[in-house]
C-alpha positions in Angstrom: 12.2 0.7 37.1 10.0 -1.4 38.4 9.5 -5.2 39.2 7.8 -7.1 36.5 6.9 -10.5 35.5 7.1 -10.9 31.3 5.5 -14.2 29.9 3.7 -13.7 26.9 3.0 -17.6 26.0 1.1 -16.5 22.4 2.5 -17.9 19.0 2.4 -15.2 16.4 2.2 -15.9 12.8 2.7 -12.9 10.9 3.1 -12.5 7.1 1.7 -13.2 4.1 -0.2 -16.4 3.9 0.3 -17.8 7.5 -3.4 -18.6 7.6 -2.0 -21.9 5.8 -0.6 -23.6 9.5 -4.1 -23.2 11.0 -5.2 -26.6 10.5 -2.0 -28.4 12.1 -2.2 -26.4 15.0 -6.0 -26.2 15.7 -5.8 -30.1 15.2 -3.7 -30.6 17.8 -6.5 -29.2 20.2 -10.0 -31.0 18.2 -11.7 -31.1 15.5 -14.8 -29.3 17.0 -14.5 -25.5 16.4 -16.5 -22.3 17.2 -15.8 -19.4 14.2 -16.5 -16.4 15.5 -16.7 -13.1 13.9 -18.6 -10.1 13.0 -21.0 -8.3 10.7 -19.7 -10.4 8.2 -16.9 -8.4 5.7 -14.9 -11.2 6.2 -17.4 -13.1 3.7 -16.4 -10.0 1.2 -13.4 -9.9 1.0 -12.8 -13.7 1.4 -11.2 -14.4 4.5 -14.0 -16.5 5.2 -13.4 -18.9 2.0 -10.1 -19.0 3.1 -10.6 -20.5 6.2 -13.2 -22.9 5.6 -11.0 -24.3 2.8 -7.9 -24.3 5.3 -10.5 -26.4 7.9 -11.6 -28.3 5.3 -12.6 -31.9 7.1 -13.3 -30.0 10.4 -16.5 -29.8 12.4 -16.9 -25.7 12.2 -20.1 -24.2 14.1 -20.5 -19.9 13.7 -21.3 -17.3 15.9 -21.5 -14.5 13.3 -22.9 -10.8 14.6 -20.2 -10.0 17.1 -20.5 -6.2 18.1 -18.2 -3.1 17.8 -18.0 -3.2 21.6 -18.5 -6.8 22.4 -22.0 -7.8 24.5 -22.7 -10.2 27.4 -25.7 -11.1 24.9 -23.2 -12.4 22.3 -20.7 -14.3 24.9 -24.1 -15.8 25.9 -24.8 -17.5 22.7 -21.2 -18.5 21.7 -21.3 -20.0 25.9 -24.4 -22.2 24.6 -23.0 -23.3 21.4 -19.8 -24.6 23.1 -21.7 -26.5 25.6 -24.0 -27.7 23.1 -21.8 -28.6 20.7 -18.5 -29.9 22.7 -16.3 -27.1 21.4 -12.7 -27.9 21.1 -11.5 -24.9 20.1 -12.3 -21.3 19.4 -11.1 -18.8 16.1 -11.8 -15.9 16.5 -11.7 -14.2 12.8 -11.6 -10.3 13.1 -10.4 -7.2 15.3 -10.1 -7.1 18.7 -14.1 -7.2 19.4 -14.1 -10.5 18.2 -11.3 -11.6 20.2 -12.6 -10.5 23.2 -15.7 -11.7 23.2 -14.0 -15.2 22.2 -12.2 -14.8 25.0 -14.9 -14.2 27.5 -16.7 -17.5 25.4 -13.7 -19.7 26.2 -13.4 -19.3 29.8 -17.5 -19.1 30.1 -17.8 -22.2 28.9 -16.3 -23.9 31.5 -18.8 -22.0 34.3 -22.1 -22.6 35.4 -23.0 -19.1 36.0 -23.7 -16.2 34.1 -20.6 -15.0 32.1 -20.8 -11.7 33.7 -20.2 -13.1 36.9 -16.3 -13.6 35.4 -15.9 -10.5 34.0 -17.1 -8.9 38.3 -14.6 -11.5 39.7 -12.0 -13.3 37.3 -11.2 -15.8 40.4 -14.2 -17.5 39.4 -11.5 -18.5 35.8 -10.6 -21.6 36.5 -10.4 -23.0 32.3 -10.6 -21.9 29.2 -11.0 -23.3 25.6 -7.6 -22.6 23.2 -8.2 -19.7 21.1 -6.8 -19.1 17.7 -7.3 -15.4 16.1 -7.1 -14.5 12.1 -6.8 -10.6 12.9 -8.0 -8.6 10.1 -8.4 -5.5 12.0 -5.4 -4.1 13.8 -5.9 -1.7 16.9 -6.8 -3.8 19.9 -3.3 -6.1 20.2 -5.9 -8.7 21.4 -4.4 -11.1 19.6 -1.1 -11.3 22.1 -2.5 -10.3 25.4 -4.7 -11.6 27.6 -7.4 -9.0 28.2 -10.9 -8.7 26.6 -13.4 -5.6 27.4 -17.2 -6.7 27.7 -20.3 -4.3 27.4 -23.6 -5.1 29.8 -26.1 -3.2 27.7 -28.6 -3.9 30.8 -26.2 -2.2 33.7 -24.0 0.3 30.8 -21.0 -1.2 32.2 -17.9 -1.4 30.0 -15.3 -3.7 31.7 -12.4 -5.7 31.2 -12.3 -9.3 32.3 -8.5 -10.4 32.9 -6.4 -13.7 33.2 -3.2 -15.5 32.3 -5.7 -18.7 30.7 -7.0 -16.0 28.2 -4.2 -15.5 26.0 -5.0 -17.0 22.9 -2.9 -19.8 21.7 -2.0 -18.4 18.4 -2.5 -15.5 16.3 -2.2 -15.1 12.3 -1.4 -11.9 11.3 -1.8 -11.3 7.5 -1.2 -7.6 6.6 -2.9 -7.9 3.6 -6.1 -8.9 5.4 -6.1 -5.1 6.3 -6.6 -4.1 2.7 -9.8 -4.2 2.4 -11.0 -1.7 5.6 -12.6 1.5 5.4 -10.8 4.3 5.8 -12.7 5.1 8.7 -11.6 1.6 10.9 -8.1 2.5 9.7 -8.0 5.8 11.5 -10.1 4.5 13.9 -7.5 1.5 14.7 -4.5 3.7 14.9 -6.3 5.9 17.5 -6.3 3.1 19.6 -3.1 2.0 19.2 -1.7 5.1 20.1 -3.8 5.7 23.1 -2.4 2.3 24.6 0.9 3.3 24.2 0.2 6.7 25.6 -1.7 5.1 28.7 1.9 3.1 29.3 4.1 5.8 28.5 2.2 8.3 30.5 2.7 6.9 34.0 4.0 8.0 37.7 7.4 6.1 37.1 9.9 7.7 34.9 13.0 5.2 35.5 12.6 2.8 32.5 14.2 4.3 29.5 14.8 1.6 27.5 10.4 1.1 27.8 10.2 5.3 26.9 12.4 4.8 23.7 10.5 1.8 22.7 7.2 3.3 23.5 8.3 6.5 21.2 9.6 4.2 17.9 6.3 2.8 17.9 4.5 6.4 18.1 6.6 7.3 15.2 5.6 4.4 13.7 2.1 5.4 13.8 2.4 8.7 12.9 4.3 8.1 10.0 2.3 5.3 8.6 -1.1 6.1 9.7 -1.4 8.8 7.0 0.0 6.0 4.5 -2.1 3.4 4.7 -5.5 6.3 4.4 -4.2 6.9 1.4 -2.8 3.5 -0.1 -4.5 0.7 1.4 -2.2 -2.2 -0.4 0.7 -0.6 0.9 2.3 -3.5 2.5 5.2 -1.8 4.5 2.4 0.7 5.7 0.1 -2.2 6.7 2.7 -4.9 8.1 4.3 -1.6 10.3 0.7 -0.4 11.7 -0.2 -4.4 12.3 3.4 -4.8 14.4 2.6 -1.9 16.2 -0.3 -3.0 17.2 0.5 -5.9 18.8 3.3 -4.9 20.6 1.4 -1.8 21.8 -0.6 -4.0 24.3 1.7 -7.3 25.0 2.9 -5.7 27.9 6.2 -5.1 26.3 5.7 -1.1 26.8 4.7 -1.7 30.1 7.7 -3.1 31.4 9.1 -1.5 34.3 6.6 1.3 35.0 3.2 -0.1 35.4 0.0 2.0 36.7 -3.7 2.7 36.0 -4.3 4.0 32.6 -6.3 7.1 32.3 -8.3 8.0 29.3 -9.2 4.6 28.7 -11.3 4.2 31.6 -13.2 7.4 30.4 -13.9 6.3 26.9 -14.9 3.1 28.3 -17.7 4.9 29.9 -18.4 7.5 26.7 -18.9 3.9 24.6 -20.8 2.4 27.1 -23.3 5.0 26.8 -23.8 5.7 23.6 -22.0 3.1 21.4 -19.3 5.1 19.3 -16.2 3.7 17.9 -13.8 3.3 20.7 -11.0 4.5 18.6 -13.2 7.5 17.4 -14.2 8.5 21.5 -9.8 8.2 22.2 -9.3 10.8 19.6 -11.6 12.9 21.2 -10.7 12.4 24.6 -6.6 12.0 24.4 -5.6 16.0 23.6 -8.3 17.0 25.9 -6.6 14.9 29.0 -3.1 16.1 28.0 -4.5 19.8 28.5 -6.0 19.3 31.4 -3.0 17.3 33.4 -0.4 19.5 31.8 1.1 21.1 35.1 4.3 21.6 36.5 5.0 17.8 37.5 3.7 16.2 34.2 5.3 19.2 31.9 9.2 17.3 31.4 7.1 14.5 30.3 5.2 16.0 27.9 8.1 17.8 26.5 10.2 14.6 26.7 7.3 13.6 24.0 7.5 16.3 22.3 11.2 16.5 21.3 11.9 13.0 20.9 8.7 12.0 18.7 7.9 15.3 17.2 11.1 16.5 16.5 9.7 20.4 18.6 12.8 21.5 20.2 12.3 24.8 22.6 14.6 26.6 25.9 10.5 26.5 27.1 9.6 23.3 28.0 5.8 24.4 28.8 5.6 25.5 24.9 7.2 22.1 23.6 4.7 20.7 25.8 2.1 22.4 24.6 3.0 22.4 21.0 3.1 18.3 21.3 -0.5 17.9 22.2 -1.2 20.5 19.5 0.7 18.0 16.7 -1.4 15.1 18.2 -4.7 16.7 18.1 -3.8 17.8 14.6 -2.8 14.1 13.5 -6.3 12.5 14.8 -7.8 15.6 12.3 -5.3 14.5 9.5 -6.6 11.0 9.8 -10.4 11.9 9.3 -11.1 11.5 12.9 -13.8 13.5 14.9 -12.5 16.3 17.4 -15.6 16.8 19.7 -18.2 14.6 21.1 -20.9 17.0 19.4 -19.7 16.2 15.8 -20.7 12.6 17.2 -24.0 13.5 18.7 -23.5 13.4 22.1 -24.4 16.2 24.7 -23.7 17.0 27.9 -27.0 15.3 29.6 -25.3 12.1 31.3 -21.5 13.5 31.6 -22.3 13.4 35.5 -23.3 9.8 35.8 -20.4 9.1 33.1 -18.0 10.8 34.8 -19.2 8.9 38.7 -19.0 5.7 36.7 -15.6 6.0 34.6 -13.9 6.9 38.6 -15.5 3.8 39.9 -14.6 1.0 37.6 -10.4 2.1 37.2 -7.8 3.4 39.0 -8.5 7.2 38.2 -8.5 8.6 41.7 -5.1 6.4 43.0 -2.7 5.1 40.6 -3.4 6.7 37.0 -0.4 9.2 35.7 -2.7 12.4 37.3 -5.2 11.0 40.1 -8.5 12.1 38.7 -11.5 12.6 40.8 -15.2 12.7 39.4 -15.4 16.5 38.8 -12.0 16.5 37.1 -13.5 13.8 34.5 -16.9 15.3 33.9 -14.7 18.6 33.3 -12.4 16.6 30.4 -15.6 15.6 29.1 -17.1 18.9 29.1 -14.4 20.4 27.5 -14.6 18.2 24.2 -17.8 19.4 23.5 
């Protein structure tokens, strides 16, 4: 196992009706707040009311329109508002999209330059605002890391911007603010979460059981109540198990003790980049075409391990359990409603060589990820989901 430092500082507030402590602990920070969120189905389903009537007496200022994949343009705007305004705080009311780009706001607002320049060089951190986060969406575990992935529309650069001042203060997570999403942000969601816990538990080191168990439980979580919540969206144990899940998938809990690039992830980055699809939609695609192609000799106990102790495949042939465990994840993604080529999502094969050139050198794909990739073997994955 290896050495790791564990400090996750974030106050979560899960259950039903925990939105209700917002207004002690926000006023602790100001009265001068930044809401951010997105295209606006908070207003819908009422999540919005809610809050405004929780803030009630507070100075609250909006940066509404937040993308799918978060843009420089938006950080921009909320950068000027907080400047403008003397922001004391920022809630960030949404998925991880809006948390990220909340998070690029709070450090941005402390910095003269561009906001990009933080996300090329996260020395230049040096403060950030407090960040609260109502997470209606769960997929990202935004709301308990310290992460946030930016998109440049003007250089198609998908990158993540990094430091220990970013994790946001606290986090209210409601299950039944998850209710209300379409089916297809559902599937979409638990994509992701599986992918991140696949990026951890696919890695080089294979020494830290007790991070391998943990890792599979929370696989099995998914899998079990991804299908669930599709089909009955008020199910609270459904919900309240994905939301969990979620978070702990990216706190760094299920990193503990192996650590590591990740490899699809950098990929996808690139595929959304380009041409804008649901990132949870492009991990689908991607994940059982990576476990084919890195299935060898040296990764094949590992896939197995999988295998048996999530799926339940038990074989004398570890190659077939292998095999036969990518086959049971590709054929939960297809379960879920998910897409299983990049041409049922319009994209061709016309920029997979740029792609491929620019997902190797943003990430740690040709040194540290669980199989070093080099450009040819990425714009082959990619070929292969067509």
């Amino acid at each position: 196992m290896n050495n790791y430092n564990f400090r996750v500082p974030t106050d979560i507030r899960f259950g039903k009706g925990q939105i209700s402590c917002l207004a002690d602990e926000i006023g602790k920070y100001g009265r001068r707040v930044l809401l951010t969120y997105g295209g606006g189905s908070i207003k819908r389903t009422g999540v919005y009311d809610s809050v405004l009537k929780v803030l009630e007496g507070f100075e609250i200022y909006e940066l509404s329109g937040i993308e799918p994949n978060p843009k420089v343009t938006s950080v921009r705007e909320g950068v000027r508002i907080c400047k403008e305004k003397g922001i004391d705080v920022i809630l960030a009311v949404g998925g991880g999209s809006c948390i990220d780009a909340s998070k690029h706001i709070a450090c941005a607002a402390f910095y003269d330059g561009d906001p990009w320049d933080l996300v090329l060089d996260n020395s230049l951190v040096k403060k950030a605002l407090p960040i609260f986060t109502v997470l209606t969406i769960c997929a990202t575990g935004s709301e308990m890391n310290p992460g946030a992935v930016i998109s440049n529309e003007e250089t198609r650069e998908k990158l993540e911007i990094n430091h220990p001042l970013l994790y946001p203060t606290l986090s209210v997570c409601d299950p039944t603010y998850l209710y209300t999403l379409p089916k297809s942000q559902t599937a979409a969601g638990t994509a992701d979460i599986i992918s991140h816990i696949f990026e951890q538990y696919f890695q080089p080191n294979d020494g830290a059981y007790l991070t391998d168990r943990l890792s599979e439980a929370a696989l099995k979580t998914c899998f079990k109540y991804g299908p669930i919540a599709l089909e009955e969206p008020e199910n609270y144990e459904a919900r309240s198990n994905l939301m969990w899940t979620s978070t702990i998938a990216l706190n760094h809990l299920l990193t503990f003790g192996k650590g590591g690039a990740w490899s699809v992830h950098p990929i996808e980055h690139v595929l959304s980049a380009f041409y804008g699809i649901t990132h949870g939609v492009g991990l689908a695609i991607l994940t059982p075409a990576w476990m084919r192609y890195v299935l060898n000799k040296d990764t094949e106990k590992r896939f197995a391990m999988y295998a048996r102790n999530v799926w339940g495949i038990m074989d004398k042939n570890e190659h077939y359990e292998a095999l036969k465990g990518i086959e049971m994840t590709e054929e939960f993604f297809k379960k879920m409603g998910l897409p299983g080529t990049l041409s049922e999502v319009g994209i061709d094969d016309s920029q997979f060589s740029e792609m491929a050139k620019e997902a190797v050198r943003t990430s740690g794909l040709q040194s540290r990820s669980y199989v070093k990739l080099e450009t040819e073997d990425v714009e082959k994955i990619l070929r292969s989901c067509l």
